[in-house]
C-alpha positions, 0 to 999 in steps of 0.5 A: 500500500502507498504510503505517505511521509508520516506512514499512514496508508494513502486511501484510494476510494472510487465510487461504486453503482447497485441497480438505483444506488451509487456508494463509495469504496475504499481499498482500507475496507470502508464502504459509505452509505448506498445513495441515489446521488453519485454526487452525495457518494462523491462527497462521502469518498472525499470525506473519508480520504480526508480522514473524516 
């Protein structure tokens, strides 16, 4: 896994389409909520890398 200079793992998120929902994934093993808009799944996915 990439690493950054304090030797935390780089997330890498992407997003994620199930039938009428979009969710979003991260390679660590976080999923976020299913939702009807990829925006909302977006925002999730940045949230989380952000470390929020």
């Amino acid at each position: 896994m990439a690493q950054d200079e304090a030797g935390q793992r780089e997330h890498r998120t992407t997003t994620v389409e199930q039938g009428r929902f979009c969710l979003a994934r991260c390679d660590c093993g976080w999923r976020g909520p299913a939702r009807r808009a990829r925006s909302l799944a977006r925002t999730d996915a940045e949230a989380h890398a952000a470390g929020g």
